[in-house]
N, C-alpha and C positions, 0 to 999 in steps of 0.2 A: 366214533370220532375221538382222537386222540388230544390233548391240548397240555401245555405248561402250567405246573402248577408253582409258585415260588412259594417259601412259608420264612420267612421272617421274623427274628427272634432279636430282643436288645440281651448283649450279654451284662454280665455285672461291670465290665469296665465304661460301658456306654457306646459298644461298638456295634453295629449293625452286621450279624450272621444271617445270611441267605441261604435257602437250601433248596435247588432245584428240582423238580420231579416232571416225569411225563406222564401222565394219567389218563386212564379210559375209564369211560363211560361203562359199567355192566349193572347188567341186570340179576341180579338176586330173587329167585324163585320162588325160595322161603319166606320172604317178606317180603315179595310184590312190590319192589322197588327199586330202585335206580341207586346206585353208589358208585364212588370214584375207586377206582384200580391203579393203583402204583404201578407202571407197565416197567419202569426205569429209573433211576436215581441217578442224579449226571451230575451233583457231588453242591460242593459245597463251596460257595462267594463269599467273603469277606468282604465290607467294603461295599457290596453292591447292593441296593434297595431295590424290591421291586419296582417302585416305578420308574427305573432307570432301564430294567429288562422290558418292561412294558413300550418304555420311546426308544428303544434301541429297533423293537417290531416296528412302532409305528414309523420311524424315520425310513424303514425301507419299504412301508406298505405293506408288511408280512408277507414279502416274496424273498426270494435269493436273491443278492446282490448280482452274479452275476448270468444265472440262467431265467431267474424271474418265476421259478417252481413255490408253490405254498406249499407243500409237505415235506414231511423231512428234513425241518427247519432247525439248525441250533445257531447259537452266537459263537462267533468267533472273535479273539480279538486281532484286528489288524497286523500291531506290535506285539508279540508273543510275553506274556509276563518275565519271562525267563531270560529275557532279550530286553528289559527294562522299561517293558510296558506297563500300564495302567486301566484300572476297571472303569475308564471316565468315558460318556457316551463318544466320543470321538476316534474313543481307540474299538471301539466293540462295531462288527457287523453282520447282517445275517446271511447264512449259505445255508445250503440244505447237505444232503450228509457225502450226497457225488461231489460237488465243487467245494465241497471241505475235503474229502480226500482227495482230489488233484491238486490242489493248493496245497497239501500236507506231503505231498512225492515234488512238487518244485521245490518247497523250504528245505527238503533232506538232498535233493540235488545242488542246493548253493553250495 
């Protein structure tokens, strides 16, 4: 089972750095235990606090917005930052990684 791991850090100015990660569960043999696995690194939020990625899941139920799949889930945001969006839960929603890339072949076709 794979799941989001966020790690949230205050910098010295007082700003809140996010660092998203996907991690799995493995088993380690040598010590007969269970540890988490960095499967992925999907970079780094400014601005965004964990529990704002936490209600961005829960506002959609942890399904895709619009096929309704739990796996393969990332955020997107609606308004592209680049395009003068924002990390504010209203601009953020969740797809999985197909209805993020069809979404990402219309936005290149406008």
């Amino acid at each position: 089972m794979a799941f989001f791991r966020i790690k949230s850090i205050k910098s010295t100015q007082g700003k809140h750095i996010s660092y998203l990660y996907l991690v799995k569960n493995h088993w380690d043999k040598e010590k007969q235990q269970s540890r988490q696995k960095v499967v992925l690194y999907i970079g780094k939020v400014e601005g965004l606090e964990s529990f704002n990625i936490k209600g961005v899941y829960e506002a959609y139920d942890g399904k895709c917005k619009n096929c309704g799949r739990m796996d393969t889930l990332t955020i997107s945001h609606i308004l592209p930052l680049s395009r003068g969006g924002t990390n504010d839960l209203y601009n953020l929603q969740v797809l999985c990684k197909r209805c993020k890339s069809k979404e990402h072949l219309v936005e290149i076709k406008r």
